[in-house]
C-alpha positions as CSV (number, residue, x, y, z in Angstrom):
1,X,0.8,33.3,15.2
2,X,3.9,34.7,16.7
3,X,4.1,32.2,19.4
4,X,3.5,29.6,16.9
5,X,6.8,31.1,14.8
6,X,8.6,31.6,18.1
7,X,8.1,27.8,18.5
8,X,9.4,27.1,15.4
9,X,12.5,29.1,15.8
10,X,13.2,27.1,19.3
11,X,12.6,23.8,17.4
12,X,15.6,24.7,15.0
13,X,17.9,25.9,17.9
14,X,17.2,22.7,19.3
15,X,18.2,20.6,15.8
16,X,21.2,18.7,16.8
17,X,24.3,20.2,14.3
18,X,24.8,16.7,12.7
19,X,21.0,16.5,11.7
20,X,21.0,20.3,10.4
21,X,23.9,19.5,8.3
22,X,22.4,16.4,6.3
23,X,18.9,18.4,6.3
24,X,20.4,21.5,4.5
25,X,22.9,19.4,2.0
26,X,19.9,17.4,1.2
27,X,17.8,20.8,0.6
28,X,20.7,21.9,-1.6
29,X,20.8,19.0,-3.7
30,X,16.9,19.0,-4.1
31,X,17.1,23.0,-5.1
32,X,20.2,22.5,-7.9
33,X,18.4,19.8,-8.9
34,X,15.2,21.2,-9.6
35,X,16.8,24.1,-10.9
36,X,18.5,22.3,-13.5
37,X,15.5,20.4,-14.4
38,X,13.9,23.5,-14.9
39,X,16.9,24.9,-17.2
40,X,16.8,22.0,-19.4
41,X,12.8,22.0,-19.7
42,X,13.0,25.9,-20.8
43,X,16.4,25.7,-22.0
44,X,18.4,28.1,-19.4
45,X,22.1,27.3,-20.5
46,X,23.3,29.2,-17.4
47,X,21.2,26.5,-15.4
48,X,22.5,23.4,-17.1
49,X,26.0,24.8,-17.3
50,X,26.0,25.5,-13.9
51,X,28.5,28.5,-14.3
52,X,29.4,30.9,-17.5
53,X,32.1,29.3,-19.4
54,X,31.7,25.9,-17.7
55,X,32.8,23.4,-20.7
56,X,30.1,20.9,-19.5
57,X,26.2,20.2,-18.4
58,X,24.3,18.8,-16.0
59,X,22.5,16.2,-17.8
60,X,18.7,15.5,-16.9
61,X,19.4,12.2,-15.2
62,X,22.1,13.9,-13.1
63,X,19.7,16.4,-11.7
64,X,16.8,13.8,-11.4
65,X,19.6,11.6,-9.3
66,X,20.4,14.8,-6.9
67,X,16.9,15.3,-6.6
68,X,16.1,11.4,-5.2
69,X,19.2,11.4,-3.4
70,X,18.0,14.7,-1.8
71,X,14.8,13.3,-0.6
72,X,16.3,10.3,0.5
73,X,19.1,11.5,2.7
74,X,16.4,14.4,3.9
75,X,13.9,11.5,5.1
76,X,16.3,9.7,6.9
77,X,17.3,12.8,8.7
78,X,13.9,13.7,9.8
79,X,12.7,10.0,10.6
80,X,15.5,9.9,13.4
81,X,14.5,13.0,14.7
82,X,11.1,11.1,15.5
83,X,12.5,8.5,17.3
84,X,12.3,8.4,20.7
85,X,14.9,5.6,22.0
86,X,18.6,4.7,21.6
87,X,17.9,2.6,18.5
88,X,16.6,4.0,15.1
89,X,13.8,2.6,13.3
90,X,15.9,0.6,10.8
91,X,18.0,-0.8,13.1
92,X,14.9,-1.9,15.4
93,X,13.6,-3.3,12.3
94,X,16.8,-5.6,11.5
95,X,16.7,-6.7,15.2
96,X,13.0,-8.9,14.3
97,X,9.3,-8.0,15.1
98,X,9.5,-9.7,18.7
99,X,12.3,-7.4,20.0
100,X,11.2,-4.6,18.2
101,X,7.5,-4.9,19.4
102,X,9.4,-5.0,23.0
103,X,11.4,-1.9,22.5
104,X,8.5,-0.2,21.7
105,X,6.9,-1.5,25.3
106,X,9.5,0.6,27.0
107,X,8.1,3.8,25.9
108,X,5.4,4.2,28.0
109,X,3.1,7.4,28.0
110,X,6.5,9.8,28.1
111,X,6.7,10.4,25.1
112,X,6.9,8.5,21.1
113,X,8.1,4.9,20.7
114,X,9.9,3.2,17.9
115,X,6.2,2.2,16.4
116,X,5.1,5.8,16.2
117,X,8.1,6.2,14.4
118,X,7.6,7.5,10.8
119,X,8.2,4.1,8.9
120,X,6.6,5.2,5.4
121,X,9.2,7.9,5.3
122,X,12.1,5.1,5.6
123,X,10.8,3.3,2.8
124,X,10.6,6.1,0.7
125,X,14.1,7.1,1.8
126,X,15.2,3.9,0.1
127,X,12.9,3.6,-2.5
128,X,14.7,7.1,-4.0
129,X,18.0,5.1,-2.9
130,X,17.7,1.8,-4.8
131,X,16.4,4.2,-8.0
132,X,19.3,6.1,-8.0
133,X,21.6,3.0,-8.0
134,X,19.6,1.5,-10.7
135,X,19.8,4.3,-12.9
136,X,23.5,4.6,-11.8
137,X,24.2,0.6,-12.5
138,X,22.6,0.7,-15.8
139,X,24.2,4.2,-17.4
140,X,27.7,2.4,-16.4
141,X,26.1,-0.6,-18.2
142,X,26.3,1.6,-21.5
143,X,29.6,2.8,-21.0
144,X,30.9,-0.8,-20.4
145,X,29.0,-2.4,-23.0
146,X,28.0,-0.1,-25.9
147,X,24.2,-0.2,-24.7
148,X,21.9,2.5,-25.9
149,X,19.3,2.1,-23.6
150,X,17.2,4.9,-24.4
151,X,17.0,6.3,-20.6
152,X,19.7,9.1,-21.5
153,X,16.9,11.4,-23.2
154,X,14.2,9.5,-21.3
155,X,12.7,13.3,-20.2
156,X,14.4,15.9,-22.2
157,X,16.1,15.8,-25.6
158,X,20.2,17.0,-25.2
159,X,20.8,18.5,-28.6
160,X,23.9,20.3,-27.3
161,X,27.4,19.8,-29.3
162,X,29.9,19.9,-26.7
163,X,33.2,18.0,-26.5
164,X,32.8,17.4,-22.9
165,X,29.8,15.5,-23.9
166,X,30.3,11.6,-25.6
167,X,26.7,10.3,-25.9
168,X,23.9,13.0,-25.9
169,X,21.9,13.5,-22.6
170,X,24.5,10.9,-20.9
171,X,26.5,11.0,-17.6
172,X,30.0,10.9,-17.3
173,X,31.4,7.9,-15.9
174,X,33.0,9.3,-13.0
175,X,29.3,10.7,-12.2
176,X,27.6,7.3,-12.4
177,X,30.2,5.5,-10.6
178,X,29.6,8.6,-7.4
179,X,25.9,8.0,-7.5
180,X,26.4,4.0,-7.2
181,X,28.5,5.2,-4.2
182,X,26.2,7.7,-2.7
183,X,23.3,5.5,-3.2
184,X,24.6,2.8,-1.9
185,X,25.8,4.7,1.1
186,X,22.6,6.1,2.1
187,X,20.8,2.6,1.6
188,X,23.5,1.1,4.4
189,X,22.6,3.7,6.5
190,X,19.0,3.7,6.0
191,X,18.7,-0.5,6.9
192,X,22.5,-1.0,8.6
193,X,23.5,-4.5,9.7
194,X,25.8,-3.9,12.4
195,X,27.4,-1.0,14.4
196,X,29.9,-1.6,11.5
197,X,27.3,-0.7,8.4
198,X,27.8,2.9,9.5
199,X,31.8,2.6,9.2
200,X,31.1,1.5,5.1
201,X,28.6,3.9,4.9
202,X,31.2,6.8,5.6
203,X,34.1,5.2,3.9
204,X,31.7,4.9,0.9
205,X,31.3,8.7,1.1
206,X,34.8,9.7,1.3
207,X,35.6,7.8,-1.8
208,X,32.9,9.7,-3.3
209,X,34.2,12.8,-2.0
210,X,37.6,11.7,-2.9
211,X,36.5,12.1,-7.1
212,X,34.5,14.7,-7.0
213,X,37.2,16.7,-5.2
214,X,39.5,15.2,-8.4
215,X,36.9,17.3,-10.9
216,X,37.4,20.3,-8.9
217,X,40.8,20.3,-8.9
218,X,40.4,19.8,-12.7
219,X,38.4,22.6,-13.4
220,X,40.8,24.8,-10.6
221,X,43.7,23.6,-12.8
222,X,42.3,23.3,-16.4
223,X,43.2,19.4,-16.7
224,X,40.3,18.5,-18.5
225,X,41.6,14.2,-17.4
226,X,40.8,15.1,-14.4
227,X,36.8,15.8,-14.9
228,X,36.3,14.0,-17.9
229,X,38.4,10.4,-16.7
230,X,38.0,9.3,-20.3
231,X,38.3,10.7,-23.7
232,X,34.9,9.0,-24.9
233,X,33.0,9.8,-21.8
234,X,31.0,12.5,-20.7
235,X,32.7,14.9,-18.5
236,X,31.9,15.9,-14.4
237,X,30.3,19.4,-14.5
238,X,31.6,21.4,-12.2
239,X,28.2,22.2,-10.0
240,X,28.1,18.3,-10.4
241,X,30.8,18.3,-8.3
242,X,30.2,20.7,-5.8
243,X,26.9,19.3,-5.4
244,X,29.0,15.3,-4.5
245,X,30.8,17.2,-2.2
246,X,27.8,18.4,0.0
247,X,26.2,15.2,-0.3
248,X,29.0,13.4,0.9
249,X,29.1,15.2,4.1
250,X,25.8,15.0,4.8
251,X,25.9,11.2,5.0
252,X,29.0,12.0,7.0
253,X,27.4,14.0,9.4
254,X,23.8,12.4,9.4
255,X,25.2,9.4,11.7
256,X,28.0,11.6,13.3
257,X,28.0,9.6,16.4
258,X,28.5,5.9,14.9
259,X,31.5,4.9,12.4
260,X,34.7,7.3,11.7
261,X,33.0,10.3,12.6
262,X,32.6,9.9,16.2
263,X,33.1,12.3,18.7
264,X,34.1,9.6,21.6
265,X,36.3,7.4,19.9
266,X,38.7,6.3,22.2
267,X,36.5,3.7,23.5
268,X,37.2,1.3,20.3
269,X,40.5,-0.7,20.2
270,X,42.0,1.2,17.3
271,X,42.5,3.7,19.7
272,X,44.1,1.8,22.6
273,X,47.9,2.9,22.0
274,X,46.4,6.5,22.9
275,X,44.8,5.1,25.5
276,X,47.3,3.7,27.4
277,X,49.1,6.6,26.9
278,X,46.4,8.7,29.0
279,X,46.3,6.3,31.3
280,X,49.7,6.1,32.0
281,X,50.0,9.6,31.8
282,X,47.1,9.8,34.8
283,X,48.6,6.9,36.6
284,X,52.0,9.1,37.2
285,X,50.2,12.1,38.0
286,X,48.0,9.9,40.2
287,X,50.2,9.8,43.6
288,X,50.3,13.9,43.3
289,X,47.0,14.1,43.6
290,X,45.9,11.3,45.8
291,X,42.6,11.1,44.3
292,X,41.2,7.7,44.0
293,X,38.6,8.6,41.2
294,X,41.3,9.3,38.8
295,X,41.7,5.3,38.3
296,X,37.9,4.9,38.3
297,X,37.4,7.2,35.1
298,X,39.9,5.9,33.0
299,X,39.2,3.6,30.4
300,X,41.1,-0.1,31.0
301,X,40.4,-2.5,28.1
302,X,40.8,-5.6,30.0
């Protein structure tokens, strides 16, 4: 038993950081999720609140959204840790059977190949994906159009009489139009295109970071505009928010080596004016050091 847990413990050491950080803001939102859910089915104000004092609540189908987007940014994590080779499964996948069946040759008995890798838990990555954008798409579809259609007390009845809320049991605006973009997000990185898919994945994020960060400063600075975007819409809660945030840079950090996040990024040509400047600076320190392998390490785009 103890070298089992000794095992374990070694396992997490090894974790890279950019999959530990998208495993536990996934756990997070999974945890306030169900917590919420919880509060609204024995009706904890404290849990759908969030905070004492806090003007406005979690609605069900905000926690039931965290909860899906939880389990879908936490199965993509642990499907790429169960991939052996270079590629992930769902870019494999986009590349046709035939190349993917010869990827998967190259394995050999060493150790798992890209068909050993945990497909089912892709699909159900996106399958929680595309039902958060649905539910997302159509709440906005209310908002836009006047639409009552019924999903906003789908699982619980909100009989609450707050001002921050416009339409019993429904999401603010600015919360729908963050999980479009957060689900969305994660679906690009689940089944990316192009080395580019992971760039709009991340930019997607930031945006979504970008308003939830807005509610927070509203609720730091009592602008009520600020969280609520609308005076007939439902207001951001604030745990709403914080919850976005951690999201946000768990997509960020769960492909932390492709798009805007990487850590080598000066070989990509948006980076060539710095560069050149290294290389010039090498180049005139070259003839000090009379050291022919400072030109064969630098980086010449042409």
């Amino acid at each position: 038993m103890l070298n089992i847990n000794r095992l374990r413990l070694q396992n997490i050491f090894k974790m890279p950081t950019n999959s530990l950080v998208a495993k536990v803001a996934s756990a997070i939102a999974v945890f306030v999720g169900s917590l919420v859910l919880v509060g609204w089915y024995l009706g904890i104000e404290v849990l759908k609140r969030g905070f004492p004092g806090s003007p406005a609540t979690m609605k069900v189908n905000t926690a039931l959204c965290f909860v899906l987007c939880g389990v879908s940014l936490w199965l993509f994590s642990k499907a790429r840790e169960h991939t052996s080779t270079p590629f992930d499964y769902a870019t494999s996948t986009s590349l046709g059977t035939s190349q993917g069946k010869s990827l998967s040759n190259r394995g050999g008995r060493g150790g798992r190949t890209i068909e050993n890798s945990p497909h089912s838990s892709l699909v159900i990555s996106r399958i929680c994906a595309i039902a958060v954008t649905t539910i997302a798409a159509l709440t906005l579809c209310e908002y836009l159009f006047g639409w009552n259609l019924g999903i906003d007390e789908l699982l619980f009845r909100d009989l609450s009489s707050s001002i921050a809320t416009s339409h019993p049991g429904r999401m603010g605006v600015n919360t729908a139009l963050n999980f479009m973009l957060v689900s969305v997000a994660l679906q690009i990185l689940i089944h990316p295109k192009t080395d580019r898919s992971y760039w709009y994945a991340q930019i997607i994020a930031l945006i979504a970071t970008l308003i939830s960060f807005q509610a927070l400063m509203g609720y730091a600075y009592k602008v009520k505009v600020l969280y609520g975007l609308a005076p007939h819409t439902t207001s951001m809660a604030l745990h709403t928010a914080v919850l976005f945030s951690l999201l946000s840079m768990g997509i960020l950090w769960a492909r932390s080596e492709q798009g805007i996040t990487d850590s080598n990024p000066l070989q990509t040509s948006e980076n060539l004016p710095k560069q050149t400047f290294i290389n010039a600076a090498s180049v005139i320190k070259w003839p000090e050091n009379q050291n022919p392998s400072v030109l064969d390490n630098l980086y010449w785009p042409w």
